[in-house]
C-alpha positions as CSV (number, residue, x, y, z in Angstrom):
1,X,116.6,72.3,126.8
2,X,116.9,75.8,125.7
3,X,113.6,78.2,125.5
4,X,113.4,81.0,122.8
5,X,110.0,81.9,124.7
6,X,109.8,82.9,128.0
7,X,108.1,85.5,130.5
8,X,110.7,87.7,131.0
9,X,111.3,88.1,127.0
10,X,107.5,89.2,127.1
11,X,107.8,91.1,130.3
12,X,111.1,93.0,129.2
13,X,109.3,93.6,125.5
14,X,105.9,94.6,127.1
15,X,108.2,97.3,129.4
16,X,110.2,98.8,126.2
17,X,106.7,99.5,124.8
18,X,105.0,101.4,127.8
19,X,105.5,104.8,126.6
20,X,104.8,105.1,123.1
21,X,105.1,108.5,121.4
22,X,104.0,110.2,118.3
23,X,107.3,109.6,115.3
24,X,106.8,113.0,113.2
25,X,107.0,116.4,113.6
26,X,103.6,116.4,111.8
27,X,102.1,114.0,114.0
28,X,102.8,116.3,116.6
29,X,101.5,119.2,114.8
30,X,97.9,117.4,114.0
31,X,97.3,116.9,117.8
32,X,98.5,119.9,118.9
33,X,95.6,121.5,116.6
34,X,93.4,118.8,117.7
35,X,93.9,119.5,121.3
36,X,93.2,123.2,120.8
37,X,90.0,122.4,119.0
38,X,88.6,120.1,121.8
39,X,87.0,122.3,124.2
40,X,88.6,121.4,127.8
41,X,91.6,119.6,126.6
42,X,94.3,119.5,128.8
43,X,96.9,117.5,126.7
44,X,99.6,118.5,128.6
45,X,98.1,117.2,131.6
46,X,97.0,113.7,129.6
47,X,100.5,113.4,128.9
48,X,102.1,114.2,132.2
49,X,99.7,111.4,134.0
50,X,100.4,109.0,131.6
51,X,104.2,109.1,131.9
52,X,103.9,108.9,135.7
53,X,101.8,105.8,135.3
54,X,104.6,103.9,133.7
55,X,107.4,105.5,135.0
56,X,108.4,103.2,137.9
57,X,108.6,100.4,135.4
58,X,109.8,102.5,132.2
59,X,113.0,102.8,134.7
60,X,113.5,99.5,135.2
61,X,114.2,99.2,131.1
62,X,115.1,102.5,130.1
63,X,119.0,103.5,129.2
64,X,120.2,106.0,131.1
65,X,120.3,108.5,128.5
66,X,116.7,109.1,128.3
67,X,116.5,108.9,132.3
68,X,116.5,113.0,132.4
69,X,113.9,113.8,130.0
70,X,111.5,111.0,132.2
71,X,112.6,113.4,135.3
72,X,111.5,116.3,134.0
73,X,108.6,115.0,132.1
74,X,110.0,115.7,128.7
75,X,109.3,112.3,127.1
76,X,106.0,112.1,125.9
77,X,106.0,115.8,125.7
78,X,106.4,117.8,122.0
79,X,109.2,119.6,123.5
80,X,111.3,116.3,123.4
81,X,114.2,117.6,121.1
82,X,114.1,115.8,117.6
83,X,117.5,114.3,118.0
84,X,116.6,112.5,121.5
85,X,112.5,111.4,120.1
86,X,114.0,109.5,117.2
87,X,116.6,107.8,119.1
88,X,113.7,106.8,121.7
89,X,111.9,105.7,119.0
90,X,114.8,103.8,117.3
91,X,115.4,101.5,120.9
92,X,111.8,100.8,120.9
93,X,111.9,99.3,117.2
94,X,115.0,97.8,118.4
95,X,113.6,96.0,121.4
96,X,110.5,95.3,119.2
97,X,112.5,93.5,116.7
98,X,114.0,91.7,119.5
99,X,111.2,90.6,120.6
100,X,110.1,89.6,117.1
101,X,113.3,87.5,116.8
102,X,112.7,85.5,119.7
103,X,108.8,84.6,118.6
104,X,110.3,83.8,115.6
105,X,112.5,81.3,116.5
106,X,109.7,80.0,118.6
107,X,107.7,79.0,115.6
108,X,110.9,77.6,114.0
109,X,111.5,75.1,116.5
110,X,107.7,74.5,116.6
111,X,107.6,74.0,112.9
112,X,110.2,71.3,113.2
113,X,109.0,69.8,116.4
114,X,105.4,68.9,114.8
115,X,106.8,67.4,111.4
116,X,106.8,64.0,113.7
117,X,103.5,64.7,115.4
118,X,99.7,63.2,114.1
119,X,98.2,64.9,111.0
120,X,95.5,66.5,113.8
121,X,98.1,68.2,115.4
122,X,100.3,69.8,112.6
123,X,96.9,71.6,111.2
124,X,96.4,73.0,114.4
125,X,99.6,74.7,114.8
126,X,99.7,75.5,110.8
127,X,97.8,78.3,112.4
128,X,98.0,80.6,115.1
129,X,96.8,80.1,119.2
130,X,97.2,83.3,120.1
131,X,94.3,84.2,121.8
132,X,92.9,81.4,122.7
133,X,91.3,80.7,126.0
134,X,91.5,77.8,128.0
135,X,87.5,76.1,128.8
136,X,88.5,72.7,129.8
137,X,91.0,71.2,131.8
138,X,91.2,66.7,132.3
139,X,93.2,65.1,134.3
140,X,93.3,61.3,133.5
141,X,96.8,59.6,135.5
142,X,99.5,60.5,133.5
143,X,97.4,61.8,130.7
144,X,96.4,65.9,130.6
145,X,93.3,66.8,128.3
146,X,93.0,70.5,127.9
147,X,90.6,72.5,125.7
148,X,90.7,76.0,124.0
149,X,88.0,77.9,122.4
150,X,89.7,79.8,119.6
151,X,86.4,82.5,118.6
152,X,88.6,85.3,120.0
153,X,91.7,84.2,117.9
154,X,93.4,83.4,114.7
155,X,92.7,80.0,113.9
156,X,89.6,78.8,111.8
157,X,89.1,75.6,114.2
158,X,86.9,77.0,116.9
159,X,87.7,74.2,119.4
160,X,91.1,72.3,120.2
161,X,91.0,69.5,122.5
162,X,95.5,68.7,122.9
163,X,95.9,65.5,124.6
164,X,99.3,65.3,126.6
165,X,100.3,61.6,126.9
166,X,102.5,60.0,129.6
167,X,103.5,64.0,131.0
168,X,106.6,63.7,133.1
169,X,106.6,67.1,134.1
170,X,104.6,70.4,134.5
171,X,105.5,73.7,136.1
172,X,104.1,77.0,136.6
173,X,104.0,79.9,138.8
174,X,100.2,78.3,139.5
175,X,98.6,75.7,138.2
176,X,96.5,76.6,135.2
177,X,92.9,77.1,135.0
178,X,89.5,78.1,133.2
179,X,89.5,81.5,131.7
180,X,93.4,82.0,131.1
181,X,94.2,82.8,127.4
182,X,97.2,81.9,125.6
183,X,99.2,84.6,123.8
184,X,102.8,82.9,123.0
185,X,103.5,79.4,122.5
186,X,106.6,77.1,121.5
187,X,106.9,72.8,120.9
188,X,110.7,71.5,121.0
189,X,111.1,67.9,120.8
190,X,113.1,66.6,123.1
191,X,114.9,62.8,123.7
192,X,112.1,61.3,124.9
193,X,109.2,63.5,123.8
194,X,107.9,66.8,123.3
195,X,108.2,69.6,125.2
196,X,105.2,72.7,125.1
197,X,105.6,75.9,126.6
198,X,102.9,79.0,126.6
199,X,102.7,82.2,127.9
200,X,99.4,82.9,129.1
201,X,97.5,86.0,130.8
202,X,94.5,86.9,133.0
203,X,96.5,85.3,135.4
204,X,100.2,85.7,133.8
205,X,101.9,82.8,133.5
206,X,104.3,80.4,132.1
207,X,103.6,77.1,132.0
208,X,105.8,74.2,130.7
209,X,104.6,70.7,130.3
210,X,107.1,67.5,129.4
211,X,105.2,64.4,127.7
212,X,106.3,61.3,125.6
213,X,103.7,61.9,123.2
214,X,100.7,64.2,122.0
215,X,97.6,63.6,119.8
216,X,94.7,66.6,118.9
217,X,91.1,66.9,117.5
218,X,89.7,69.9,116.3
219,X,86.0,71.4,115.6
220,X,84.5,74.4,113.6
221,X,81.9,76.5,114.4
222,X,79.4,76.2,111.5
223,X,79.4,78.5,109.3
224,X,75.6,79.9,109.8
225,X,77.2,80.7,113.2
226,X,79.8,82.9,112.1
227,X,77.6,84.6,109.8
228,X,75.0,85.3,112.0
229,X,77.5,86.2,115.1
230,X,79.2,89.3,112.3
231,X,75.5,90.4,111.8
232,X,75.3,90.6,115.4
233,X,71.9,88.3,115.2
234,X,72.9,85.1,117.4
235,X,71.1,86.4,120.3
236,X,67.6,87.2,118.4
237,X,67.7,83.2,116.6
238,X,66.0,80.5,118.1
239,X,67.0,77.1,118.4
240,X,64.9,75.6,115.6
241,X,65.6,79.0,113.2
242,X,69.4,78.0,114.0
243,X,69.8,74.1,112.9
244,X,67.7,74.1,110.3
245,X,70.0,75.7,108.1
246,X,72.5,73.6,109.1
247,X,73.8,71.3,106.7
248,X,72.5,68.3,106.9
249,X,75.2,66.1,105.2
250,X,77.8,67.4,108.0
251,X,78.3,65.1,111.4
252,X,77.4,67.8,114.3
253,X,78.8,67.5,117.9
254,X,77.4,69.2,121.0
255,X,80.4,70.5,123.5
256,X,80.1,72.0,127.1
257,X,82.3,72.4,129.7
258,X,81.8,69.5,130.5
259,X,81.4,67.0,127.9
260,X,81.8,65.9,124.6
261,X,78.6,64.6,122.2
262,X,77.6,62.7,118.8
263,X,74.4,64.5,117.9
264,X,72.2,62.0,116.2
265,X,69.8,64.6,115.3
266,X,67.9,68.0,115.2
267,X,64.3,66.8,115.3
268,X,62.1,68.1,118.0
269,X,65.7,69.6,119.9
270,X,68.7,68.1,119.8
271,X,69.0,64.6,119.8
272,X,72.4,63.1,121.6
273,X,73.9,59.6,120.7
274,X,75.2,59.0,124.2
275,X,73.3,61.0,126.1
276,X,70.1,62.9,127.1
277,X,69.2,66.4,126.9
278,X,66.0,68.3,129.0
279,X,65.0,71.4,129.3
280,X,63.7,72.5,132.4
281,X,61.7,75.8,133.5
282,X,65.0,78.2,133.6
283,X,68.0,75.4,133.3
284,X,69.6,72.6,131.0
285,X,70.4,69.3,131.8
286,X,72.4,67.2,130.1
287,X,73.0,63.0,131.3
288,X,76.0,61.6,129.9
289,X,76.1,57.6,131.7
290,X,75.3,58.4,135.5
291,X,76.5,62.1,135.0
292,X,74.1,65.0,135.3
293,X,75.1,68.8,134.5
294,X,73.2,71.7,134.9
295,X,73.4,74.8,133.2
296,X,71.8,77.9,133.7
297,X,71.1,78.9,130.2
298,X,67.5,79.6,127.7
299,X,66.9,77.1,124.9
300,X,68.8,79.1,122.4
301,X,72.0,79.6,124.2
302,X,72.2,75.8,123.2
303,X,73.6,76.9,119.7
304,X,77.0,77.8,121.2
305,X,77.3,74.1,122.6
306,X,77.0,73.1,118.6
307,X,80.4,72.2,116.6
308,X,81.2,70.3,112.9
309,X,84.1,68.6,112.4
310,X,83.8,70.1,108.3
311,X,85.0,73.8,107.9
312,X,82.7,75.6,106.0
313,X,84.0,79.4,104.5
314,X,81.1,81.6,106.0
315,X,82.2,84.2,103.0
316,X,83.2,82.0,100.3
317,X,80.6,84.1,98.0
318,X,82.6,87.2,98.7
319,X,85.3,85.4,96.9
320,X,83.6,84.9,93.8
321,X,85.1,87.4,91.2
322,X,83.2,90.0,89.6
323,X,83.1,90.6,86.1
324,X,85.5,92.9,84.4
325,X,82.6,95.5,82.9
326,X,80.6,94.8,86.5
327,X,83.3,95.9,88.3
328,X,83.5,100.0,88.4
329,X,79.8,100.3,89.2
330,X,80.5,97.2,91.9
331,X,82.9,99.1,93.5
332,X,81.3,102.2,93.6
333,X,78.3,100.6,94.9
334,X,76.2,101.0,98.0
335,X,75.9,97.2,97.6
336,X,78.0,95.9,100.5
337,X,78.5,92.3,99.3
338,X,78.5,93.3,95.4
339,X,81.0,95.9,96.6
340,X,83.7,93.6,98.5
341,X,83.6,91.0,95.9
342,X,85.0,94.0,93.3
343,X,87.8,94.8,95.6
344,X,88.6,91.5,96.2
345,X,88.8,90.8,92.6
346,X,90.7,93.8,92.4
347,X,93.1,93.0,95.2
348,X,93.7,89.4,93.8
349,X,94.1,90.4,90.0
350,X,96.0,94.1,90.4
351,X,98.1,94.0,87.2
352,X,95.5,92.4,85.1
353,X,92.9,94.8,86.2
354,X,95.5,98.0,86.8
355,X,93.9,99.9,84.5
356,X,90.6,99.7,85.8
357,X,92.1,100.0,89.6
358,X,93.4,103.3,88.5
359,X,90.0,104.7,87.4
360,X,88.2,103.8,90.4
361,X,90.9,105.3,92.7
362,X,90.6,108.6,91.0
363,X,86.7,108.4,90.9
364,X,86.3,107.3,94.6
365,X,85.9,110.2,97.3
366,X,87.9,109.2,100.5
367,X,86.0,109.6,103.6
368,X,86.5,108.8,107.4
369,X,84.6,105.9,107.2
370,X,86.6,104.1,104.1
371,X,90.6,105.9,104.9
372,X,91.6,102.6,106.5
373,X,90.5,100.1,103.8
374,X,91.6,102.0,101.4
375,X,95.0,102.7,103.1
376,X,95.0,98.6,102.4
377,X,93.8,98.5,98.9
378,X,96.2,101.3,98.0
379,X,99.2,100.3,99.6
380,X,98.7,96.8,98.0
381,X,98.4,98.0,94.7
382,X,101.1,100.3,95.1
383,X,103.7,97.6,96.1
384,X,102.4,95.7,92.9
385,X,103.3,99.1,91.0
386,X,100.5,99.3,89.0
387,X,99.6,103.0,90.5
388,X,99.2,106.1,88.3
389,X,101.3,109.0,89.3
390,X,97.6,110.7,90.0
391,X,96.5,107.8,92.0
392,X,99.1,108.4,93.9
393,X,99.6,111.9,94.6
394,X,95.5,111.7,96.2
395,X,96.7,108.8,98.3
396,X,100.0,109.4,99.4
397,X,98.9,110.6,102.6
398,X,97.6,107.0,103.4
399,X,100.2,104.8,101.7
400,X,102.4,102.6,103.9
């Protein structure tokens, strides 16, 4: 079988990319003043240690007409002529767009691969894995079980458990483990089964695994959690605080690294359907059968070890539109939630509303703290070409 993904394609992408430069002369010319402006500032200096700390593999990757201006530290430097920093910059796009090419042909064939695949496991990959991190590994005979916790990802489903049936094959540089994360990944069917390949960090690896079939389940963090986890509150809520506002209609499971859990209910604790939970003075036990596992955690750590199998939207109010005389003095507001709900409207209704958009643009004062957003909002609108020429002219520094 042929791979689109592989390790050296990341390797050979992540070495094009090692020495990235600023694009315009007036990039150059804002940290130039910068630089003057911070007291101590050697940027010279920062620039000259940071070429040498990717030359020996910037070499490796680099054509040999930029190998002169690495040897005598021109590079990264604002004396790079013009001519020779935009052709830098264009083989960088290229290689980007290389690199782009080849993940996209990785979800191709993993688009086409999973059409034959359980329900379970098309929604999982109808969304990203990239950042996922492996917690679980299984082992049954021929059977693999291995689990990633998505919270530092893309996907809404918080927990995937894959389960690799029948595996003919498996090969890596080292056998995976707890702790790796997964940044690339590509499914090809093949004439007896699947194939799944992923690209994984902290150790780097690529690991390839063969199997005649593949089945998934999925859980969601409740939404309570993700709310609370933003607001940077988990820690200060207690067990008790915590489940009772969960929803009680919803079926509840309680995950470890070790094993999986019906909860039956949240009176006095947590009540499991096939197993026993018990607090002791500073750990958790949890019996599953003639298992014991230990955990060294407080009573309220226990919320993490909570999943649903019913995705809730944590913001689904922030969705609700605002009406169209509300929706100046929402935007303009100190508000937060009132505020977001106007630019969403905003954002999701631009030509109905472009007259409006254009009066709160030219009434809003751009500050530090709001550039980025707004850099958002504003290039939106403007690609739905409903912007004033004045709206404009402000923002045009901002605008992609």
């Amino acid at each position: 079988m042929k791979w689109n993904l592989s390790k050296e394609a990341k390797e050979k992408f992540l070495k094009c990319n090692l020495l990235p430069i600023h694009e315009s002369d007036e990039e150059w010319e804002m940290v130039l003043r910068e630089a003057e402006e911070e007291e101590g500032e050697n940027l010279q200096g920062r620039l000259t240690a940071e070429l040498e700390e990717v030359k020996k593999e910037l070499v490796q990757v680099l054509p040999s007409r930029f190998l002169q201006y690495v040897e005598n530290g021109q590079l990264n430097q604002p004396t790079l002529p013009k001519s020779v920093r935009e052709d830098y910059l264009q083989w960088m796009r290229e290689h980007e767009e290389e690199f782009e090419q080849v993940l996209d042909a990785a979800y191709d064939q993993t688009k086409q691969a999973v059409i034959s695949l359980p329900t379970s496991v098309q929604e999982i990959f109808a969304e990203s894995l990239h950042d996922s991190t492996i917690v679980r590994i299984v082992r049954e005979r021929d059977t693999l079980h291995l689990y990633l916790n998505t919270d530092g990802g893309f996907s809404t489903k918080a927990l995937i458990h894959f389960i690799f049936k029948k595996v003919f094959s498996e090969t890596s540089d080292q056998p995976i483990e707890v702790g790796q994360w997964l940044v690339y990944d590509e499914l090809q069917k093949i004439d007896n089964g699947y194939a799944f390949r992923v690209l994984f960090e902290s150790p780097e690896d690529e690991w390839t695994i063969t199997m005649e079939d593949m089945d998934a389940a999925y859980y969601y963090r409740p939404s309570v959690f993700v709310r609370l986890r933003d607001e940077d509150k988990l820690e200060e809520t207690t067990l008790t605080e915590y489940t009772e506002q969960l929803n009680p209609d919803h079926s509840y499971w309680f995950i470890t690294p070790d094993v999986t859990c019906a909860i039956q209910s949240f009176r006095a604790g947590i009540t499991l359907e096939n197993g026993k939970i018990e607090y002791g003075a500073k750990a958790l036990v949890v019996t599953v059968g003639n298992e014991r596992f230990t955990y060294n955690i407080e009573e309220r750590s226990l919320i993490k070890f909570i999943y649903t199998d019913i995705y809730e939207d944590p913001y689904a109010q922030l969705n609700e539109p605002v009406p169209t005389e509300e929706l100046e003095q929402a935007a303009l507001s100190d508000e937060l939630e009132w505020q977001v709900r106007a630019w969403n409207t905003m954002y999701n209704n631009p030509k109905e509303l472009a007259d409006i958009i254009n009066t709160i643009l030219l009434e809003i004062e751009m500050t530090e703290e709001n550039e980025m957003i707004l850099s958002v909002y504003t290039s939106h609108f403007q690609k739905e070409g409903i912007l004033s020429e004045a709206v404009i002219e402000k923002f045009k520094t901002i605008m992609e």
